[in-house]
C-alpha positions as CSV (number, residue, x, y, z in Angstrom):
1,X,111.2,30.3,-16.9
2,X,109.3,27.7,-19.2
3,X,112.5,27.0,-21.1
4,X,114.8,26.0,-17.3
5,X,111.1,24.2,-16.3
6,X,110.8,21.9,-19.5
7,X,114.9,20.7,-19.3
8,X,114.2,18.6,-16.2
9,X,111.9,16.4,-17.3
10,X,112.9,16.2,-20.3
11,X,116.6,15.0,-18.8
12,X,114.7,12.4,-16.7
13,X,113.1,10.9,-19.5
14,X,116.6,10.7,-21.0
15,X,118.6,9.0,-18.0
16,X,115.7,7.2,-18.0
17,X,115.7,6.0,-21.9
18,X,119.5,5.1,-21.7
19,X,119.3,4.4,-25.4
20,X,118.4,7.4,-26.1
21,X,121.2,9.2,-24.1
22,X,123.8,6.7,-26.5
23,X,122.2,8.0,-29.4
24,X,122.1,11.4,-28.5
25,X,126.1,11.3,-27.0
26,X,127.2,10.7,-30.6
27,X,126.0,15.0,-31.2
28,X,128.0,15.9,-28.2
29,X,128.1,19.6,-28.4
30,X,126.0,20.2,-31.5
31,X,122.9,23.3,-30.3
32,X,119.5,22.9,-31.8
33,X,116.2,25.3,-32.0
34,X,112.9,23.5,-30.9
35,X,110.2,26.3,-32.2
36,X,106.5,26.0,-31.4
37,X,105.6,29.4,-32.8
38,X,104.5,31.2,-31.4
39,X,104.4,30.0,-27.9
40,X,108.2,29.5,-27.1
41,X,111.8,29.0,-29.2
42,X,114.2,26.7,-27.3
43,X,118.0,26.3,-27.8
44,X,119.2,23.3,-26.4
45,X,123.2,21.6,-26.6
46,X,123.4,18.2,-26.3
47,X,126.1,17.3,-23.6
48,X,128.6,14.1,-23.3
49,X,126.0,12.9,-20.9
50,X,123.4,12.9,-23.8
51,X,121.4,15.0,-21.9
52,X,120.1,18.9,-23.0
53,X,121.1,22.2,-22.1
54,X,119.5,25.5,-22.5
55,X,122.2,27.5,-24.3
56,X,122.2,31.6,-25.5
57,X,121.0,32.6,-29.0
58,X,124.8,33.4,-29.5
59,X,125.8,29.9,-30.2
60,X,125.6,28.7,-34.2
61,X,122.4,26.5,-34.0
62,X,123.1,23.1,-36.1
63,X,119.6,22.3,-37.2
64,X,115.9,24.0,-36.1
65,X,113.0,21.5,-35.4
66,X,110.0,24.0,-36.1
67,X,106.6,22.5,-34.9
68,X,103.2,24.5,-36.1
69,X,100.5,24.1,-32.9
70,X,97.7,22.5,-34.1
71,X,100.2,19.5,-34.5
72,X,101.2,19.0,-30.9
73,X,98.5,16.8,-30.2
74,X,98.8,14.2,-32.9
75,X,102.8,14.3,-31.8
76,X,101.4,13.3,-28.5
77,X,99.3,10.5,-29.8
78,X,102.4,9.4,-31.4
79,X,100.5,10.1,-35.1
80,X,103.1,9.5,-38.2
81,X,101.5,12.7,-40.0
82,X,101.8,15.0,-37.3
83,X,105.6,14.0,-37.4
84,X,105.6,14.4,-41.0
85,X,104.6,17.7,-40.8
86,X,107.4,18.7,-38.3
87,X,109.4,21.5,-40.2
88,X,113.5,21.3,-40.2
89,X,116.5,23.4,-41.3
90,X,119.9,23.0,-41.1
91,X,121.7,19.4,-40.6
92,X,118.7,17.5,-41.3
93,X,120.2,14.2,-40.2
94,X,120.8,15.6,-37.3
95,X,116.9,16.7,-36.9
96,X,115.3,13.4,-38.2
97,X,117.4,11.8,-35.9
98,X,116.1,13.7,-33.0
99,X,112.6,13.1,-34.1
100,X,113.6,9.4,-33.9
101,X,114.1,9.2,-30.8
102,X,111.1,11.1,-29.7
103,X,108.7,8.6,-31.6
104,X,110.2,5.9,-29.9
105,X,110.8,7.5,-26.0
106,X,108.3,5.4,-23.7
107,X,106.7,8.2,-21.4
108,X,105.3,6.3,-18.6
109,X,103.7,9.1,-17.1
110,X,101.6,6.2,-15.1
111,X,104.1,4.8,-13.7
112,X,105.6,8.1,-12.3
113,X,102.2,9.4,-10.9
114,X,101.5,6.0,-9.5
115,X,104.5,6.9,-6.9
116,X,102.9,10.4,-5.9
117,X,99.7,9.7,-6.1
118,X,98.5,5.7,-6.2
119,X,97.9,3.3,-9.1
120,X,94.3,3.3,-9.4
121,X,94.1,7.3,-9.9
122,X,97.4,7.5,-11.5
123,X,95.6,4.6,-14.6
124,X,92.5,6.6,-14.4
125,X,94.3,10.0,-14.7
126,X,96.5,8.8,-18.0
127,X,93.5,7.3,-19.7
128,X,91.7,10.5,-19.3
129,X,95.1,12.5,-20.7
130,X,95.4,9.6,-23.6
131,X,91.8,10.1,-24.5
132,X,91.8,13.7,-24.3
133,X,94.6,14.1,-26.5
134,X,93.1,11.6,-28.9
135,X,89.9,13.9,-29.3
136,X,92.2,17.2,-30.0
137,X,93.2,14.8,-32.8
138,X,90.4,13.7,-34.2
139,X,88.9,17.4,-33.8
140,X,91.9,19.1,-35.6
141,X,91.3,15.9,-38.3
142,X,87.4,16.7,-38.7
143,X,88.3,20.2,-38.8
144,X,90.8,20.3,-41.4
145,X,88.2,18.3,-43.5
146,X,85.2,20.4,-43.3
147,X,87.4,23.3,-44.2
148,X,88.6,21.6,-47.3
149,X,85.4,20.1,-48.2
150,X,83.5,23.9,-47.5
151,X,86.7,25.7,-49.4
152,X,86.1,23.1,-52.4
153,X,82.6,22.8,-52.7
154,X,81.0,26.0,-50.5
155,X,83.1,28.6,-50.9
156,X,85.4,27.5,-54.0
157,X,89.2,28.2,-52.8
158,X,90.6,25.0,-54.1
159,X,89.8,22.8,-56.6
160,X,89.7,19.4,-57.1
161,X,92.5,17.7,-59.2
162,X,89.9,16.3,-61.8
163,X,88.3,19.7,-62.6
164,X,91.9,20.8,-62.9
165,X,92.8,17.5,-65.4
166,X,89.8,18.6,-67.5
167,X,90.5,22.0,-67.9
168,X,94.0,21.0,-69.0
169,X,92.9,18.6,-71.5
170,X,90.5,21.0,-73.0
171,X,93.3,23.3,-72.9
172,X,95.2,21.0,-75.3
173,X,92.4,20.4,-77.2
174,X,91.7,23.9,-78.3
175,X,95.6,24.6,-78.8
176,X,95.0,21.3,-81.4
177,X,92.4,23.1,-82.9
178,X,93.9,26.6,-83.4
179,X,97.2,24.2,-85.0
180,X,95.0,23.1,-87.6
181,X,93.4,26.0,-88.4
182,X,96.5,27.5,-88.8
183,X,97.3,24.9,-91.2
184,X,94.2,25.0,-93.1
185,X,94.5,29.3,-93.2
186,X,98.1,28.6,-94.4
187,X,97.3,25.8,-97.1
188,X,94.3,27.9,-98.2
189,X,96.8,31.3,-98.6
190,X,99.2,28.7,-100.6
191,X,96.3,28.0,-103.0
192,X,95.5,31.6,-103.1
193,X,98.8,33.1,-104.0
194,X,98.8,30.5,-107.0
């Protein structure tokens, strides 16, 4: 039911991005998988119209967009890393393409609510939405830190690349020293077998 419930607003946003419908008729009946595991797995074709269609698990999927969770609110703050961290597989033009024209779709949910329900609440209602997904955000952000920082200094997990550089260099060190050993035991069994 989600799946039938998210293609029509989705198409609006389309018919009402023109561009994007161009862009999108040039993939004319290529089928991709939107994952959001594990809340829902989408398969969409993209018509001659640009617009989507849900189609059957049947049908070859082209490329699979898979996007973790804890992402979906930087992708709503339009955040370059949470798109970086979008997953794909299969015709990855194809995919990066489609993230392409999701960074640069204008949702202007304002303007839509301003018809149901008045300017003045519809501005107050989308400043409260913008801000709220901003503070998922920057909670995922601060969370994500204090992990590493607790996993790294707390509770060592990970470690940081310059403990890792000095153990390699005195790695190499002791490897030099066990070469010349070897080289002094050798020259000393040379001298011996004189």
């Amino acid at each position: 039911m989600f799946k039938s419930f998210a293609l029509t607003p989705i198409n609006r946003i389309l018919r009402g991005e023109s561009w994007a419908c161009r862009r999108l008729q040039s993939y004319s009946g290529k089928t991709l998988c939107i994952q959001v595991f594990p809340l829902f797995e989408l398969n969409l074709i993209i018509l001659e119209s640009g617009e989507l269609q849900k189609t059957s698990k049947q049908n070859e999927i082209d490329t699979t967009i898979s996007i973790s969770p804890g992402i979906l609110p930087g992708l709503l703050a339009h955040d370059e890393c949470a798109y970086a961290s979008i997953e794909k597989d299969g015709d990855i033009k194809f995919a990066e393409d489609l993230i392409d024209i999701c960074k640069n779709i204008n949702l202007n949910v304002e303007q839509d609510l301003s018809k149901i329900i008045g300017d003045i609440p519809a501005h107050r209602l989308t400043q409260a939405g913008e801000h709220t997904i901003q503070w998922h955000a920057n909670s995922i952000h601060n969370l994500s830190e204090a992990l590493i920082e607790y996993w790294l200094e707390e509770q060592p997990m990970l470690t940081k690349s310059t403990h890792i550089n000095n153990y390699i260099q005195k790695v190499k060190k002791i490897k030099d020293d066990v070469d010349q050993l070897d080289k002094r035991i050798q020259h000393l069994n040379q001298k011996v077998s004189l």
